[in-house]
VOGU-3710 file (C-alpha; in Angstrom, 3 decimals, decimal comma):
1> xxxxxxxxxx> -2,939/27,156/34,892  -6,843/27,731/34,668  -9,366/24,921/33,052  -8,801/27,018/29,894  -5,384/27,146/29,335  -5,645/23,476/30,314  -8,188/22,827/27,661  -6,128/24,787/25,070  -2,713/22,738/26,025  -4,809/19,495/25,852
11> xxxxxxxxxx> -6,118/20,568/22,094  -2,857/21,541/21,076  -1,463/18,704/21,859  -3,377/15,974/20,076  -3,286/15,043/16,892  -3,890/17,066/14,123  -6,152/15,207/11,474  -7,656/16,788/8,085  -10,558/15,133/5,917  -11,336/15,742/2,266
21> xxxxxxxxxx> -13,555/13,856/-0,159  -14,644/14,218/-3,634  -18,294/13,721/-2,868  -18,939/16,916/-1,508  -18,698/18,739/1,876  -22,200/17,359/2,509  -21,945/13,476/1,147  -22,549/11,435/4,137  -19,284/9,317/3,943  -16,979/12,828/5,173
31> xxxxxxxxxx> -19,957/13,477/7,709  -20,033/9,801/9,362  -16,126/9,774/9,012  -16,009/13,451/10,691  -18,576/12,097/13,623  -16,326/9,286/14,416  -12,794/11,169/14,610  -15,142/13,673/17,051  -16,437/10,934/19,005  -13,041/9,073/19,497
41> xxxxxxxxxx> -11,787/12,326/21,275  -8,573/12,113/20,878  -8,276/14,079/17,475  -8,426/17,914/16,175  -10,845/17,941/13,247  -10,477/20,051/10,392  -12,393/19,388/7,354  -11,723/21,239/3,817  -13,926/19,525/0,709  -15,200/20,838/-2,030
51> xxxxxxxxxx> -18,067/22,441/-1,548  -19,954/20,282/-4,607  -19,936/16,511/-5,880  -16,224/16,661/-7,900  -16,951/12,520/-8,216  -14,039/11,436/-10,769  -12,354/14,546/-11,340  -9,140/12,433/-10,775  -5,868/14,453/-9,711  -7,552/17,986/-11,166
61> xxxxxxxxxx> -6,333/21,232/-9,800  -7,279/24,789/-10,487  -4,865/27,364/-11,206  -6,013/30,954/-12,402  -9,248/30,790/-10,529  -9,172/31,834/-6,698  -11,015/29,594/-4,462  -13,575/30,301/-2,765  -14,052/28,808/1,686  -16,989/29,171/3,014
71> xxxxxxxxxx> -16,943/27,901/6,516  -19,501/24,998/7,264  -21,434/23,890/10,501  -19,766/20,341/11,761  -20,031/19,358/14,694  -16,643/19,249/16,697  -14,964/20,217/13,643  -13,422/23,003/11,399  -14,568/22,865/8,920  -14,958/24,762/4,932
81> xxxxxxxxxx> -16,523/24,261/1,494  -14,110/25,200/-0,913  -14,409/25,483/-4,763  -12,473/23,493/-5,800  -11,184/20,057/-6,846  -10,138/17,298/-3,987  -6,950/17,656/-4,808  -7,199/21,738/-4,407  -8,852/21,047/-0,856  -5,689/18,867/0,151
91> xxxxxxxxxx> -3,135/21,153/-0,940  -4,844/24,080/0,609  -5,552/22,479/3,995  -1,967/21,099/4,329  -0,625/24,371/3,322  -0,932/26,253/7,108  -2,302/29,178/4,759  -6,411/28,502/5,856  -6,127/27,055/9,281  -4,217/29,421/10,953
101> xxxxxxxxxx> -0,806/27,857/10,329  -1,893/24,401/11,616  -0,008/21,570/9,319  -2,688/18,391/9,448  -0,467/14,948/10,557  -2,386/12,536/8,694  -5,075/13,056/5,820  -8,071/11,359/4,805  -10,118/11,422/1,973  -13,299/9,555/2,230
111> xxxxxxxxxx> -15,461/8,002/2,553  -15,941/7,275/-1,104  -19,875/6,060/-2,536  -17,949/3,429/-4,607  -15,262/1,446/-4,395  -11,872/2,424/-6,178  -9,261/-0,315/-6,713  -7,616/-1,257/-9,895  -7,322/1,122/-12,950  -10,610/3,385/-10,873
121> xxxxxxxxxx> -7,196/4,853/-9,048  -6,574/7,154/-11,881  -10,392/8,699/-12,079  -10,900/8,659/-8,898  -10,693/12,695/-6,862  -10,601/10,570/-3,616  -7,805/8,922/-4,369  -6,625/12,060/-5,902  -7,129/13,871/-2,408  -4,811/11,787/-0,152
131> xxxxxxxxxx> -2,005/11,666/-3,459  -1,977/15,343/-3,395  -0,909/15,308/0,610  1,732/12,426/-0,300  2,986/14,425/-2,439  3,417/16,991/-0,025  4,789/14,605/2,766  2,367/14,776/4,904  0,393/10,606/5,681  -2,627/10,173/3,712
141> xxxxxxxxxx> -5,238/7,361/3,565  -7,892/7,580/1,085  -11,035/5,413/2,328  -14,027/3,838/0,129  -17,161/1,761/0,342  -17,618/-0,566/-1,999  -21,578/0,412/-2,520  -24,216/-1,663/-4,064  -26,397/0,633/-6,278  -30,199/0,458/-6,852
151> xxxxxxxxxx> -31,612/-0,139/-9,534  -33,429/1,966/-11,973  -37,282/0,941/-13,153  -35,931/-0,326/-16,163  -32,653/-2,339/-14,838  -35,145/-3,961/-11,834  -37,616/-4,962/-14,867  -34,723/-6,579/-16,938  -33,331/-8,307/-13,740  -36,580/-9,435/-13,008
161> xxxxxxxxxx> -37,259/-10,998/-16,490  -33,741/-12,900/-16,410  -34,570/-14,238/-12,989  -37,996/-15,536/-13,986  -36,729/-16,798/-17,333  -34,012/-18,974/-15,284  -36,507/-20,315/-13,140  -38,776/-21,330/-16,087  -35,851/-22,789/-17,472  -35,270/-24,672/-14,399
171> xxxxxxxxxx> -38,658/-25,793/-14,298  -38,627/-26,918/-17,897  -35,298/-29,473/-17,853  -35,679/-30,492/-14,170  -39,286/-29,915/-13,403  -38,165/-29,292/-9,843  -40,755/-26,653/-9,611  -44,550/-26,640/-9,338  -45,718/-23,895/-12,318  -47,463/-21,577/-9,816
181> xxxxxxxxxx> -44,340/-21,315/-8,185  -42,320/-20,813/-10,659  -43,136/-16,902/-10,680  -43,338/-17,163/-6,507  -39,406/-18,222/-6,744  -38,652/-15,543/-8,910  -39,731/-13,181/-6,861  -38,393/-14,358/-3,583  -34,926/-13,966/-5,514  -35,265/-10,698/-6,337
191> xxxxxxxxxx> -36,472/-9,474/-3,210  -33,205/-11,161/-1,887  -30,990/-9,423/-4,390  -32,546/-6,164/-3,782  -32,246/-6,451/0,141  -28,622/-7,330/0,098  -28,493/-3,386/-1,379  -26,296/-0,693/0,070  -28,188/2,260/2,225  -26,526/5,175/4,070
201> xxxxxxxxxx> -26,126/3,582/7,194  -23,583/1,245/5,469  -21,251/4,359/5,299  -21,777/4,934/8,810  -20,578/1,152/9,868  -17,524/1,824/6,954  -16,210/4,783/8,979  -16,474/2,684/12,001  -14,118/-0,345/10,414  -11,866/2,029/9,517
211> xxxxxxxxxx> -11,357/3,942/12,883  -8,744/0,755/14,085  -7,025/1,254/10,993  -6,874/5,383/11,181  -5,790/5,018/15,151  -3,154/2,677/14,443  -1,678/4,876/11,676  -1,428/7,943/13,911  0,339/5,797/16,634  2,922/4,954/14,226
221> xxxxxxxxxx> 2,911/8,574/12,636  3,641/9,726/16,480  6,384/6,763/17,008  7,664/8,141/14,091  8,157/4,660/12,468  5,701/5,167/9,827  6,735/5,207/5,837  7,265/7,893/4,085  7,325/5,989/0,566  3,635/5,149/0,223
231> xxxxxxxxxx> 0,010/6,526/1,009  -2,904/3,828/1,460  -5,994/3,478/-0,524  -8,538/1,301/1,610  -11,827/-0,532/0,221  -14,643/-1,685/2,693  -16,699/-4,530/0,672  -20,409/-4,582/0,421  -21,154/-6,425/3,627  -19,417/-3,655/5,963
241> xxxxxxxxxx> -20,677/-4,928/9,197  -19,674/-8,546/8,518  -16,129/-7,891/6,947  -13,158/-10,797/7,114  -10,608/-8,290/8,275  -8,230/-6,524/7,204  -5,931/-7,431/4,042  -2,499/-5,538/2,415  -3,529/-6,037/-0,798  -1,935/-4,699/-4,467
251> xxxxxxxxxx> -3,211/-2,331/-6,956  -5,179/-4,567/-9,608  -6,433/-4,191/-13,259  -10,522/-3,526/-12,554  -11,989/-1,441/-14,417  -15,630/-0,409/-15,719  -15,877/-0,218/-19,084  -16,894/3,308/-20,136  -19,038/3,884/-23,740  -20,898/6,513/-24,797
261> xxxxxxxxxx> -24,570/7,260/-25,593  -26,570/9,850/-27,739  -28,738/11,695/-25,027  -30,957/14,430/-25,214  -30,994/15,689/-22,066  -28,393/18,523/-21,035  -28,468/17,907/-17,523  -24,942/16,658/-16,390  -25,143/12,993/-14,595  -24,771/13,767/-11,238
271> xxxxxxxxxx> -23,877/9,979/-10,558  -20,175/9,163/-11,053  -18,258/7,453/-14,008  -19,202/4,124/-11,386  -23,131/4,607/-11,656  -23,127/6,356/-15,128  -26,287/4,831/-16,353  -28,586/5,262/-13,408  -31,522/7,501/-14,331  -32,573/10,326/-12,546
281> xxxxxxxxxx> -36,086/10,446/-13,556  -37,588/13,429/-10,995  -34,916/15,834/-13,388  -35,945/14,811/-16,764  -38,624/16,722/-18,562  -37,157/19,993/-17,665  -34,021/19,411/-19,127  -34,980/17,990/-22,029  -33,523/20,276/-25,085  -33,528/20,179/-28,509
291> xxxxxxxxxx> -30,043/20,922/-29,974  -29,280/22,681/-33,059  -29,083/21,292/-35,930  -25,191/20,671/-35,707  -24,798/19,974/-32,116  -24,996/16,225/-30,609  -25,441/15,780/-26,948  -23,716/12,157/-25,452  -23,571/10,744/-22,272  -21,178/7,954/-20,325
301> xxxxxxxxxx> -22,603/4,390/-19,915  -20,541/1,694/-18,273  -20,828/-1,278/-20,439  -19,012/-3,296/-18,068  -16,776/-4,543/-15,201  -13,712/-5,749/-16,057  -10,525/-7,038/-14,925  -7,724/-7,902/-17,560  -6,290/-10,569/-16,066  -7,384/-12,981/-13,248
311> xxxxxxxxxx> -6,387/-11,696/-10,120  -4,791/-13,377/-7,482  -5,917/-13,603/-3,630  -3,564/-10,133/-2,796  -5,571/-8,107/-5,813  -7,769/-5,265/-4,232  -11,066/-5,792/-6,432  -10,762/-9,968/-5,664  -10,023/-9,346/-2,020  -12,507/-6,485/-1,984
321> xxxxxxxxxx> -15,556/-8,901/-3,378  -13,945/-11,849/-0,941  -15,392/-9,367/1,941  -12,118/-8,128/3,132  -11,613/-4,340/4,138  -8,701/-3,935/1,407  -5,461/-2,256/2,612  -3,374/-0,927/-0,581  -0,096/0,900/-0,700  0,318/3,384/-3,449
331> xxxxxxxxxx> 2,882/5,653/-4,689  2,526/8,647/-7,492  4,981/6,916/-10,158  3,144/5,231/-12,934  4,214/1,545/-12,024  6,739/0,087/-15,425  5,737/-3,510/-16,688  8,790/-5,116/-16,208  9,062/-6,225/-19,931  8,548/-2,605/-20,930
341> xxxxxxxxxx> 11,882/-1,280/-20,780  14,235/-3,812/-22,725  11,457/-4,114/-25,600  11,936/-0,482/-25,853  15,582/-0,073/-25,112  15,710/-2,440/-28,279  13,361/-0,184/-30,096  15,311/3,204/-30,205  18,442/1,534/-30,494  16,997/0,224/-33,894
351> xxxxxxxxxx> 15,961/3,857/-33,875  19,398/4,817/-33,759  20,607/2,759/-36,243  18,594/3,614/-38,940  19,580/7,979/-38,238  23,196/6,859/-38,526  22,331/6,464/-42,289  21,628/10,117/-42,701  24,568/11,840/-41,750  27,036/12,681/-39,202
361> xxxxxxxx> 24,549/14,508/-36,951  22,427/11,581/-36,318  24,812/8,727/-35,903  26,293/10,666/-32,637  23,122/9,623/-31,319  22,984/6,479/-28,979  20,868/4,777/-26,475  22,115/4,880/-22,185
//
């Protein structure tokens, strides 16, 4: 057998992995992900994404449309840009149809700008992306960073104030500050809050936590001892580089708190529902519009983080914020509160009662 036909066996034979996001083809959480599966080199690549930001698009899919693949340039990869939703790009690159009959053994959708535990499961086209392969049997692991966004001019201006107002405060009841340094404090705080921010390169270090994780999983797949009855979500916390480990976690109630705002800008947010007010102040003035005189333009703001009830040490958001890389096991049914169905086995059966008073036809009616 000649080097080529060796080369070709060798490919053939290893593992078979397929990446999707919701961020885009481009966002740099599939790229860094893609460059580490290439370095490990022990994994065929493929890579089908949509080819624009589908951020919270949740479990969308097209139907009349036909998509369109593009092929994209990725290093050590196959790779396309599809139009479509993430959980289009999964079905289509499990299906054998677009990569020449090859059926991927483990997805992974990721990595996420934004972490997605608790009720951020539903919105979220990343999560939606490794579902959609579940679904389909085939392991998936959707993958997100838990990013720390910047601030806008007028959120670093209030943050500022509050600081400086605690710190006058401070100096006020405990006079444990001189008054010239009183503003000097202030800002030595905020420069430490703003350095403990997220960049890029965070992503790259979250792909490379993850790799352990994404090896072990195809050993198992391969073993054939891995389960069939889940998919995982995973969270990497702020501090990537200096994570506790690894935790099996459960899917909590965190949430931000969406409003909305009267805008009068057209241009859709091209943050997503996690960042919805952050500014994009370069794209402004030429989309500012004035609507007619019976049309109102509104925009999302998050108006807050919130969890509904205090989680426990297994929860993903507390573990997540703890600074462990959060491990969560999901299914697709809707999960039932376990008080749900008696209260509402007693409900119809009331139900019930109350038709039996109108006839014949209705009292035949009864509750299993």
């Amino acid at each position: 057998m000649d080097s080529t036909a060796t080369a070709a066996a060798a490919a053939q034979a290893q593992p078979v992995l397929l990446v999707t996001n919701d961020d885009g083809i481009d966002a740099p959480g599939l790229r860094f992900l893609v460059d580490q599966l290439v370095a490990a080199g022990r994994y065929r690549v493929l890579v089908c994404a949509p080819d624009t930001d589908k951020s919270g698009v949740s479990h969308c899919i097209t139907w009349r449309p036909a998509l369109r693949c593009k092929r994209v340039d990725i290093s050590g990869a196959t790779a396309f840009g599809v139009s479509g939703t993430p959980a289009d790009c999964a079905s289509l690159g499990i299906s054998g149809k677009l990569f020449d009959g090859v059926v991927p053994d483990l997805v992974l959708s990721g990595i996420n700008i934004g972490n997605n535990c608790g009720y951020h499961v539903i919105y979220s086209g990343t999560v939606a992306g490794a579902r959609e392969a579940f679904l389909y049997g085939i392991p998936a692991m959707a993958m997100s960073y838990d990013w720390f966004f910047s601030f806008t001019a007028d959120q670093t201006i209030r943050i500022l104030a509050s600081i400086m107002v605690v710190s006058i405060l401070q100096y006020m009841l405990y006079n444990t500050l001189e008054p010239k340094s009183v503003f000097v404090e202030s800002f030595e705080a905020f420069n430490k809050w703003v350095a403990g921010q997220s960049s890029v390169n965070d992503l790259k270090v979250s792909a490379e936590v993850c790799m352990p994780l994404i090896n072990t999983i195809v050993t198992e797949i391969k073993n054939g001892t891995y389960p069939k009855g889940s998919f995982l979500n995973v969270d990497v916390p702020t501090d990537a580089a200096h994570h506790k480990g690894y935790r099996i976690t459960k899917q909590g109630k965190y949430m931000a708190r969406i409003s909305w705002e009267q805008t009068v800008y057209k241009k859709p947010a091209v943050e997503s529902y996690q960042t919805a007010n952050m500014d994009v102040d370069g794209e402004k003035d030429s989309e500012l519009v004035t609507p007619s005189e019976n049309d109102l333009l509104f925009k999302r703001v998050i108006v807050g983080r919130s969890s509904d009830e205090v989680e426990g040490d297994d929860m993903d958001h507390k573990s997540l914020v703890d600074g462990y890389i959060t491990v969560t096991p999901l299914g697709a049914l809707s999960r039932t509160e376990p008080d749900a169905i008696p209260y509402f086995k007693a409900c119809v059966s009331r139900l019930v009662g109350d038709f039996s008073s109108l006839g014949p036809s209705f009292s035949r009616s009864r509750v299993a």
